[in-house]
N, C-alpha and C positions, 0 to 999 in steps of 0.2 A: 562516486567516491565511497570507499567503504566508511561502515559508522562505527565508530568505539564500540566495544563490546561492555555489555552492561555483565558485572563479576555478582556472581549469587552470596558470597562472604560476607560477613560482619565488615567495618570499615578498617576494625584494630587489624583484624587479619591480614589485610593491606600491606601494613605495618608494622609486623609482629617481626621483622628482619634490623629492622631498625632500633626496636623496645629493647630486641635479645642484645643488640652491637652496645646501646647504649648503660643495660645492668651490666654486663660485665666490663665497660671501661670504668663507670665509676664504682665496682666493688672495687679494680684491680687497683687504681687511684687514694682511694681510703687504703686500701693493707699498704701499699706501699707508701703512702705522708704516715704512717702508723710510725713506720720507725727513727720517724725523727722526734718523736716522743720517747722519756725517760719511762721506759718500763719495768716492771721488776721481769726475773722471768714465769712468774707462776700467771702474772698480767698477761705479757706476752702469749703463755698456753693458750690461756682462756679467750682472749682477743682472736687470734689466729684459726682456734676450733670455731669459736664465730661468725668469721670471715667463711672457711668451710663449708659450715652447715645451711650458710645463707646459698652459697652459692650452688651447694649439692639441692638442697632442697628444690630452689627452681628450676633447676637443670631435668631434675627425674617427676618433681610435683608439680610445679608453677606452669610450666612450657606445656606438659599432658592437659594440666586445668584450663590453662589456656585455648588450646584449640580442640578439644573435647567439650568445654563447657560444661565439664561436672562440678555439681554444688558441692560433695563433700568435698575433694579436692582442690579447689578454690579456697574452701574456708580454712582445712590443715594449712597449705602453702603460706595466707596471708598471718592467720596466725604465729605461724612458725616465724614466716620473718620480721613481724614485730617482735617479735622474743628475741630474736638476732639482735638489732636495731638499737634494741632498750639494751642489752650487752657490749655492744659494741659502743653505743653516745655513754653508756657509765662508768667506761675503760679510759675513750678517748671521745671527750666533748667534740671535736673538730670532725666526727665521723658522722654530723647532723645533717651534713649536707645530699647522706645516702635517700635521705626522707624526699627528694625529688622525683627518683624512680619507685618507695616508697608507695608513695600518695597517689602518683598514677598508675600503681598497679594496683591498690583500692578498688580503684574506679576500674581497670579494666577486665577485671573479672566477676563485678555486680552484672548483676539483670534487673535489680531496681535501684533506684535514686536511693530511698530509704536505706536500706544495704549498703551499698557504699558511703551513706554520709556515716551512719552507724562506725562502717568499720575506721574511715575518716577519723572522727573524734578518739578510739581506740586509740591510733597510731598516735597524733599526737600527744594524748594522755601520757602513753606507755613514755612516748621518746621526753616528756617534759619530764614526767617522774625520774627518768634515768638521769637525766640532766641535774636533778635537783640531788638526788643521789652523790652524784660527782661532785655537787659542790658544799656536800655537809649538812644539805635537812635543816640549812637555815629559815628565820623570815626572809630575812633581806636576800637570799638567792631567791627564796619563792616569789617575792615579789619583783623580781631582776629577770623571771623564767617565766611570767605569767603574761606578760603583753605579747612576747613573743609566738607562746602558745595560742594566744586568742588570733593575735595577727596568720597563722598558720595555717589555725583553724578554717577561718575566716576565705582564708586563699583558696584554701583546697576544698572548701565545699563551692565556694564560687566556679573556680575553673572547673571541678572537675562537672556541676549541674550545667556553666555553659557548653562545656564539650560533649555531656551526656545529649544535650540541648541540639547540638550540630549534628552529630552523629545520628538523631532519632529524622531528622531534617536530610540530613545525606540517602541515609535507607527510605524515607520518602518518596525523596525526587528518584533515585535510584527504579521504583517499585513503578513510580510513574513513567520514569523512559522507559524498563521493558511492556508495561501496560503501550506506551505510543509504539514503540517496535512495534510490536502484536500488531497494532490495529494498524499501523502503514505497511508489515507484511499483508492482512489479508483484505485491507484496500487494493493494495497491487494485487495483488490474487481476483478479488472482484471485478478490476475493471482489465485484469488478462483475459479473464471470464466472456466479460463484458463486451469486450473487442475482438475474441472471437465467435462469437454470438451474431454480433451486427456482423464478419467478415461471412461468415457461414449464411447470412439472409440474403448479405448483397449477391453473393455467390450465385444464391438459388436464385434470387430475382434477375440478376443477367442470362442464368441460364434458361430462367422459365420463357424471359423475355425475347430470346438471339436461340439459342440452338432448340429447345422443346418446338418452339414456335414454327422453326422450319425443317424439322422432322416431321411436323405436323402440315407442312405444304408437302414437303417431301412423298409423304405417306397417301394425302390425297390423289397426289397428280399420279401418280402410282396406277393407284388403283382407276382414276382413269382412263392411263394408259391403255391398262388392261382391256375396262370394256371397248377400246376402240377398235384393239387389236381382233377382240371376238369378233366384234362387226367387220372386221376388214377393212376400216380407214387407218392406213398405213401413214398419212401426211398427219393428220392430228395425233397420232402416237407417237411417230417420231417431235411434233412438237412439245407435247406434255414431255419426253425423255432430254429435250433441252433444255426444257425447263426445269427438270430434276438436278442435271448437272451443275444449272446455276444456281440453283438455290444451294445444292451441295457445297458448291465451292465457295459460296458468302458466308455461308455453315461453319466451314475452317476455315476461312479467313476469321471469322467471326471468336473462334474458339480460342484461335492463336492470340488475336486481342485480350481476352478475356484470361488466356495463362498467364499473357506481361501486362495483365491491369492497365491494357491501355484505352485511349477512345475509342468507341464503336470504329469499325472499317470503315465502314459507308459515309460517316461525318470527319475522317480525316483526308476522302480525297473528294470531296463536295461538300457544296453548303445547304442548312439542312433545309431550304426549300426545295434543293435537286433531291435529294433525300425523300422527302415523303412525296413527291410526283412519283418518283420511281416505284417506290412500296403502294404508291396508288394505280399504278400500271402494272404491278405484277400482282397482283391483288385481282385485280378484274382479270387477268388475263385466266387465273388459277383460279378463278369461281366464279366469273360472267358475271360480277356485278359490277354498278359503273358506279366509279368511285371520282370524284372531282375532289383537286385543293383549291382553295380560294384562300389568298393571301390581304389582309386588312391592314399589311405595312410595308412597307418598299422592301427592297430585297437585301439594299443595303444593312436597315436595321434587323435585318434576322442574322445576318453575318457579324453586326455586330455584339449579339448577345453572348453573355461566356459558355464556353464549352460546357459547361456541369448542366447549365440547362438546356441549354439544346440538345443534351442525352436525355436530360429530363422529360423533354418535350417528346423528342424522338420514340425513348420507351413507353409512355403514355398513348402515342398514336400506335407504335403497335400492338400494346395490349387491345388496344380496344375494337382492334382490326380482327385481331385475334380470337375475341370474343363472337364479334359478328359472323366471320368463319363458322365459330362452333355452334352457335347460339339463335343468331339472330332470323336466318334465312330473308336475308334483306336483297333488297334489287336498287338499293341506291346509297350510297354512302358518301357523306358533304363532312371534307378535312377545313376546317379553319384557324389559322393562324392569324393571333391576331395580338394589338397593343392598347391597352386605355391607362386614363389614371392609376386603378388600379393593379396593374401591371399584365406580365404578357402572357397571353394566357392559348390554348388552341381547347378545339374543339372537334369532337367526332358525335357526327348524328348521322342515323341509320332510319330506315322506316320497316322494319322488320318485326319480328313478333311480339319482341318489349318484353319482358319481366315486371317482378314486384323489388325493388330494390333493396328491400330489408332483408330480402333474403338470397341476395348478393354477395351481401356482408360476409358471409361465410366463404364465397370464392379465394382459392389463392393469387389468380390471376388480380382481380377488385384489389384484395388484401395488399398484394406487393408495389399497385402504381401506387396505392395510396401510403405505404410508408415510403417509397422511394420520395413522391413529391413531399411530404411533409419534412423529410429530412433535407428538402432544400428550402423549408419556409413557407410551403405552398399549400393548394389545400386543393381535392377533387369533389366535383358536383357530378351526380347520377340522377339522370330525371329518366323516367321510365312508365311505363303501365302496361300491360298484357293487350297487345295488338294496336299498340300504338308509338310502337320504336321505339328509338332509346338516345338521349344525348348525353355524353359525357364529356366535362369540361375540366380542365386542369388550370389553375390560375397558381403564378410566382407572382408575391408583391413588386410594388412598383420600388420600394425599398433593399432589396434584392436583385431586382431587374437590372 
């Protein structure tokens, strides 16, 4: 769902449609209740030029001050229209009531509180004096004109501090949704990032794990091939070329999985204990070493573990088959699949040349099972030493199991 758009504008500005519809209904409102007052006609001129200059003035000064927010024209326009105001309440008392748009244009053309309380007390000075005017410079008007004045007063410094009050509170909250836009745009941004970061590792890690893998069988039996063919053993060439083919064709079977992000091939039409005998018979077949699975749990419970791990498991037995290929030059390699408290876990040990294991760390092969397991909850063990093999264990909690 789209989100409101937060408007960069002062809040009056909002509202400057409404302020304008509203002075000119109640200027138009005062001239016209004007003439049901007995006027002279020299009253009448001076009334009506009143009415005019109030309204020329905002029109060419007030409206610019307003969305310019210039100080000197702000101060001419509100000027001027108390000079209107105090002319017009001293012609006709009953044109007091202009002091509503009056008092809130005070106020919407300050930029401090001070300021508009200032010009505030002006207005009603000005409109009391003219009143007091109108009724003859009495006491008795003055004191008839003086509660209304302080009541006025009173009003318009109150509303207009709590409106100044809202308003500073609007532009606030305002300043902090676009600050939360901001940061929920470049949260999305960070974890679009983020999520093609991990799709780009898983990527590499199926690829390093499924196609690299048997490019690299590919590659050997190849060049076996070759020296067979020097020799003239015609039957084990044509075998190693069979076995190019199928490694080829589990290759793109393999690939085509891997475009529509689906389960390995191998684990969607067997279950993964037929799975790793398999990888362990072509394994020995492709480098003479004898590779056994030994199974620590019925066969049932390996079918019934969820698919994520059983990819899990799966890619872990190849990488580290993998390795032994590149690495190990081992003549025996023991697959174990197995289940404890702990949870389920397999196992590949080798008796080959071993490694120092800290400096595996660096491998992309190491690097990749171990964030693929960890990102199912699991965690890898490498035990090792320089001519004394290598075991590596993969364990998923029992919690996850």
């Amino acid at each position: 769902m789209e989100q409101p758009r937060v408007v960069d504008e002062p809040i009056w500005m909002r509202t400057l449609i409404g302020w304008h519809i509203v002075f000119w209904v109640l200027l138009a409102m005062t001239f016209a209740v004007s003439f049901s007052a007995d006027f002279s006609t020299g009253r009448r001129i001076v009334y009506t030029i009143a009415i005019v200059v109030a309204g020329a003035t905002y029109q060419f000064v007030g409206l610019p001050a307003i969305t310019s927010r210039r100080r000197s024209q702000s101060y001419s326009y509100r000027i001027v229209l108390i000079a209107c105001l105090m002319v017009l309440v001293a012609l006709y008392p009953q044109s007091v009531f202009l002091m509503f748009i009056a008092s809130a244009q005070m106020w919407l053309l300050c930029e401090r509180i001070r300021e508009a309380a200032a010009f505030s007390v002006l207005l009603v000075v000005g409109v009391g004096t003219a009143q007091l005017w109108s009724a003859g410079w009495g006491w008795d008007a003055f004191w008839s004109i003086l509660p209304w004045m302080a009541v006025s007063l009173v009003v318009s410094l109150l509303f207009g501090i709590w409106i100044e009050r809202v308003i500073t509170q609007s532009e606030q909250r305002a300043e902090l949704i676009r600050e939360l836009q901001s940061a929920r745009d470049e949260l999305a941004e960070a974890h679009h990032s983020a999520g093609v970061m991990a799709e780009r590792e898983r990527m590499a890690r199926e690829i390093h794990d499924t196609l690299a893998q048997g490019m690299t069988s590919i590659v050997m039996l190849a060049q076996t091939a070759a020296v067979e063919l020097q020799r003239g053993g015609t039957d084990g060439a044509a075998a190693r070329l069979a076995a190019i083919e199928d490694t080829a064709r589990e290759n793109l079977a393999e690939a085509r999985a891997l475009v529509a992000a689906f389960t390995p091939v191998a684990l969607s039409e067997a279950t993964l204990t037929e799975v790793l005998r398999r990888q362990a018979e072509r394994f020995a077949a492709e480098t003479g070493v004898d590779v056994r699975v030994s199974l620590d749990l019925p066969d049932e419970e390996v079918a019934a573990l969820p698919q994520a791990q059983q990819v899990v498991l799966l890619r872990s037995a190849q990488e580290a088959l993998a390795n032994v290929r590149k690495h190990a030059a081992a003549t025996q390699v023991l697959i174990t699949l197995g289940i404890s408290d702990d949870g389920v876990w397999i196992e590949i040990r080798d008796d080959g040349t071993g490694f120092t294991p800290s400096a595996a760390e660096f491998g992309y092969g190491l690097a990749a099972m171990r964030g693929r397991v960890e990102e199912s909850g699991g965690s890898v063990q490498v035990e090792s030493a320089p001519g004394q093999g290598t075991r590596v264990q993969v364990l998923i909690p029992a919690e996850d199991a």
